[in-house]
C-alpha positions in Angstrom: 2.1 24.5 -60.7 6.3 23.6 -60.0 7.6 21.3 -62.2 8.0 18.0 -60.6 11.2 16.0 -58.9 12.6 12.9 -58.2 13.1 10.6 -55.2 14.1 7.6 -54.5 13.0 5.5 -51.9 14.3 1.9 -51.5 14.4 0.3 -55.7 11.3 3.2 -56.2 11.5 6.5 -57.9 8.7 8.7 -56.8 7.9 11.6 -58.8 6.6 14.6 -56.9 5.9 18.4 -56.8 5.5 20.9 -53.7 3.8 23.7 -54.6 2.7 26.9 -52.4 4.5 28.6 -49.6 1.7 28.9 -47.1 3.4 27.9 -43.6 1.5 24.6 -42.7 2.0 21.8 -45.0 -0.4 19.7 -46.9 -0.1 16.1 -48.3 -2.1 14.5 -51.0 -2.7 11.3 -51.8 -4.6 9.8 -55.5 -6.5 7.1 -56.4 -5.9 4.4 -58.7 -5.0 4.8 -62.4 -4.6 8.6 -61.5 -1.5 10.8 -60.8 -0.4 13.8 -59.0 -2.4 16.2 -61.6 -5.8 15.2 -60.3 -4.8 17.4 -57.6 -4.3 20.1 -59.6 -7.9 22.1 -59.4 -7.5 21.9 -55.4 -4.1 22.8 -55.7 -4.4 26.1 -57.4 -7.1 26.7 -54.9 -5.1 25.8 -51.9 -1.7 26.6 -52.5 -1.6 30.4 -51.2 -2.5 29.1 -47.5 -0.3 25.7 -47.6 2.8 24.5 -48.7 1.4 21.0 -50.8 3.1 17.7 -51.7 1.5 15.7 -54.8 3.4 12.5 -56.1 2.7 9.7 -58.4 1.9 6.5 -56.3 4.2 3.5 -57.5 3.1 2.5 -60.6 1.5 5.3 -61.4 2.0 8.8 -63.6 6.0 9.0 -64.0 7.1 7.3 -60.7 8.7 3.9 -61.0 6.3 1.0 -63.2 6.6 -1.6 -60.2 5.8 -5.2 -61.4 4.5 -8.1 -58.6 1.8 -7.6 -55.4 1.7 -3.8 -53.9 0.8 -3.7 -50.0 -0.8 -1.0 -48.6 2.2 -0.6 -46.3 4.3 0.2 -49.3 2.4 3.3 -50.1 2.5 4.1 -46.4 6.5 4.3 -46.2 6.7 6.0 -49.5 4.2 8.8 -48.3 6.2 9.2 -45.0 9.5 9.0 -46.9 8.5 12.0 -49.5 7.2 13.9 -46.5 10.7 13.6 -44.5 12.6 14.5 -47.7 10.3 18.2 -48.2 10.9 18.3 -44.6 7.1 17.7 -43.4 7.2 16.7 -39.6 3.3 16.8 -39.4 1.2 18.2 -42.0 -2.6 18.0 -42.9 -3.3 14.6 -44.8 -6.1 14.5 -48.1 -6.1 11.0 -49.1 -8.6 10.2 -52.3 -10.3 6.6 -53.0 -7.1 4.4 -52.6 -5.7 7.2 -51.1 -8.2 7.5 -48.5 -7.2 4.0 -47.7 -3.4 4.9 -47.4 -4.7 7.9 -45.2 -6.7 5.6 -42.8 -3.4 3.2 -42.9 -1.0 5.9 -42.4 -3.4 7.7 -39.0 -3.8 4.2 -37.6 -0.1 3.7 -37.5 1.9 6.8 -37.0 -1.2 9.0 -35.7 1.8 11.9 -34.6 2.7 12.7 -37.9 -1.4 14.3 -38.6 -2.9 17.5 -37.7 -5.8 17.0 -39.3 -7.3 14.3 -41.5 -9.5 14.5 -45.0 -11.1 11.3 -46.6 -12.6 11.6 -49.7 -14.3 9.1 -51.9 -12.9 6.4 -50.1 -14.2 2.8 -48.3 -14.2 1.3 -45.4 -16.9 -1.4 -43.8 -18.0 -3.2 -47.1 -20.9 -5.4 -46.9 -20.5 -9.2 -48.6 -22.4 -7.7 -51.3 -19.9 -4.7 -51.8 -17.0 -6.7 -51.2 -18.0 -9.3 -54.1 -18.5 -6.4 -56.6 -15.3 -4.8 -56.4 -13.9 -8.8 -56.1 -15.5 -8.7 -59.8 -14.4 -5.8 -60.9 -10.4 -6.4 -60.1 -11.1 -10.0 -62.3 -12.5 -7.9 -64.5 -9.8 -5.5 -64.6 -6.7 -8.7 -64.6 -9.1 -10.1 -67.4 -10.3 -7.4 -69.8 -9.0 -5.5 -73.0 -6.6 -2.2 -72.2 -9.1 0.6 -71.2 -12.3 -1.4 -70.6 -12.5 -1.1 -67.2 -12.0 2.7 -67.4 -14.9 2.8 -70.7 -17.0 0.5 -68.1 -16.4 2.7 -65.0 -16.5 6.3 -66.4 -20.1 6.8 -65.5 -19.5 5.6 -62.2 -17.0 8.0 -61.9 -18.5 11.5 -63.4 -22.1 12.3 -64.5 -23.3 12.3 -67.9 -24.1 15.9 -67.6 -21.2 17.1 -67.0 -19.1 14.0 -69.6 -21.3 15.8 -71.7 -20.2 19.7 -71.1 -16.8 18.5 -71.4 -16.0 16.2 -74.3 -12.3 17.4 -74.5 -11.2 16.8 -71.2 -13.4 13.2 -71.1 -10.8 12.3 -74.2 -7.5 13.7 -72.1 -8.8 11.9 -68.9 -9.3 8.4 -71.4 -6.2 9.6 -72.9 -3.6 9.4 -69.8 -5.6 6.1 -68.9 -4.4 4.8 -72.1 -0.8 5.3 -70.6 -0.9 3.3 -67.4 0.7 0.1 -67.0 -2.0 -2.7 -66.9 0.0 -4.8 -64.2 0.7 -1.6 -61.9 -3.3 -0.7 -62.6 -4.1 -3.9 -61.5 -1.7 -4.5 -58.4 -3.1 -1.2 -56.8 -6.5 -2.2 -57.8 -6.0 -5.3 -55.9 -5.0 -3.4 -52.2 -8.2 -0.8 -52.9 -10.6 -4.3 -53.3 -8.8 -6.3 -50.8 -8.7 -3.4 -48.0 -10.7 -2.8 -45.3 -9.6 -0.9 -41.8 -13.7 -0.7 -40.7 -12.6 -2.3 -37.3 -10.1 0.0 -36.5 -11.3 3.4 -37.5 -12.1 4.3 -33.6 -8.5 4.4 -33.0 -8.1 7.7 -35.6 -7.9 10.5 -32.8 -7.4 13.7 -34.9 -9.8 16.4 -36.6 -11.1 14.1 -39.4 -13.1 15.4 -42.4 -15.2 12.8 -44.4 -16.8 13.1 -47.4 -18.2 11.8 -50.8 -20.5 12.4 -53.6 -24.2 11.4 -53.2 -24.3 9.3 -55.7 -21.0 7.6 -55.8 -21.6 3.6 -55.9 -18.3 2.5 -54.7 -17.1 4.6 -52.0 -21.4 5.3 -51.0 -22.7 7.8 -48.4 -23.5 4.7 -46.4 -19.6 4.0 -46.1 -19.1 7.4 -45.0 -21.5 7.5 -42.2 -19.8 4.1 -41.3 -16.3 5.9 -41.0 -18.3 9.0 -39.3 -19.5 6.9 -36.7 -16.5 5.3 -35.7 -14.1 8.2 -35.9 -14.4 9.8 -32.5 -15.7 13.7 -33.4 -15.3 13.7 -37.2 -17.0 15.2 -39.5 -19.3 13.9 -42.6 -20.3 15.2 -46.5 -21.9 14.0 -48.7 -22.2 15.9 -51.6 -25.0 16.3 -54.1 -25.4 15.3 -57.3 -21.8 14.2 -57.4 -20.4 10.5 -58.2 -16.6 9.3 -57.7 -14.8 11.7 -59.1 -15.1 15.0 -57.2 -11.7 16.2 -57.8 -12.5 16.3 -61.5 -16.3 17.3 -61.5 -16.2 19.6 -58.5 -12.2 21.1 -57.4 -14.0 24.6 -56.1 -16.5 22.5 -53.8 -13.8 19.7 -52.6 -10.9 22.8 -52.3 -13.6 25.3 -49.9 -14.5 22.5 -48.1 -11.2 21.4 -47.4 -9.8 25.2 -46.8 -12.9 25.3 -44.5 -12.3 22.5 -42.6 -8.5 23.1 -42.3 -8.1 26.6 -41.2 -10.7 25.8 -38.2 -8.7 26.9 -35.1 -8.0 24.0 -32.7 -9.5 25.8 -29.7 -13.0 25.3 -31.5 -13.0 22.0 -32.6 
């Protein structure tokens, strides 16, 4: 992958990478606690059909450690800000878990700038009984010890089998966990519990890809076939055997079925 540049968009310094040359370009959005690496698996997959922008969300990896309450509108400008700077006019749009939610944000209010649309391992139409759990999980997360929400989510996130196969990369994962900013952590984890476009999803009128692993508790197949019924002609997955973390546990599934999905001419969908 390129090595990485700097931005600045208002008092924030995003930190960013484009990588490929492939003539239609590709944004990707991470979740929270993560950074433009978690990319990296569908990136070396991708890159030789489209030209790709990863960045570090505020807060996150090496962009600016913002203190005080995030908005999901905040991630929205910076996303369209970094496009205009690597000169992305419309692109394809990937957004994972909080980044599906700044996808859905971003196609609800400037719908022009998306050819096509991927949501991954992302929420929308919580019931009471979601919406209290991840409620308890952000006090969890404003309350706890450094790293005990990450040691209390990992196998939500990734299967045993496979923490198991992989004991070295379960340490670098913990690892660059250790290195996030508690507050920023927390002020993200605030707009992915607080957030909830389920009413407006019928307005998203572009090619829309949906999908998430069949055993993911937080961002559940029942979620997804809430956002596949409301999006008008979209399409659902829901993989097996997976949990949260697909882009970790399964970059050659998540990167064919994105290449799939992308390179369908427009005359066919």
């Amino acid at each position: 992958m390129t090595d990485t540049q700097l931005h600045t968009v208002g008092d924030v310094v995003l930190n960013y990478r484009v990588d490929g040359n492939g003539a239609v370009p590709l944004v990707l959005i991470h979740g929270v606690g993560s950074y433009l690496e978690a990319w990296s698996g569908v990136v070396e997959r991708l890159k030789h059909r489209f030209t790709i922008l990863t960045f570090d969300l505020r807060g996150h990896g090496n962009s600016s450690r913002v203190k005080g309450r995030y908005e999901i509108d905040d991630f929205v400008a910076e996303t369209l800000a970094l496009a205009d700077s690597v000169g992305f006019d419309r692109f394809h749009l990937a957004g994972f878990s909080l980044g599906g939610l700044i996808a859905q944000r971003l196609a609800l209010t400037h719908l022009p700038r998306i050819q096509r649309l991927i949501l991954l391992s992302t929420v929308a139409g919580r019931t009471p009984e979601e919406r209290e759990r991840v409620l308890a999980r952000l006090a969890a997360l404003r309350s706890g010890e450094p790293g005990s929400h990450y040691d209390a989510s990992l196998s939500r996130w990734l299967t045993e089998d496979f923490q198991k196969k992989n004991p070295d990369l379960i340490a670098t994962l913990r690892q660059r966990n250790s290195q996030n900013d508690p507050d920023c952590y927390a002020s993200a984890y605030r707009v992915l519990a607080e957030t909830d476009f389920g009413g407006f999803l019928d307005q998203i009128r572009c090619p829309t890809l949906i999908a998430t692993g069949e055993e993911d508790a937080g961002s559940n197949p029942r979620m997804a076939r809430y956002m596949h019924e409301r999006i008008p002609g979209s399409e659902l997955r829901v993989l097996p055997g997976l949990r949260h973390s697909i882009l970790t546990e399964a970059p050659d599934l998540v990167a064919s079925m994105m290449a799939d999905f992308l390179t369908v001419p427009e005359t066919v969908k």
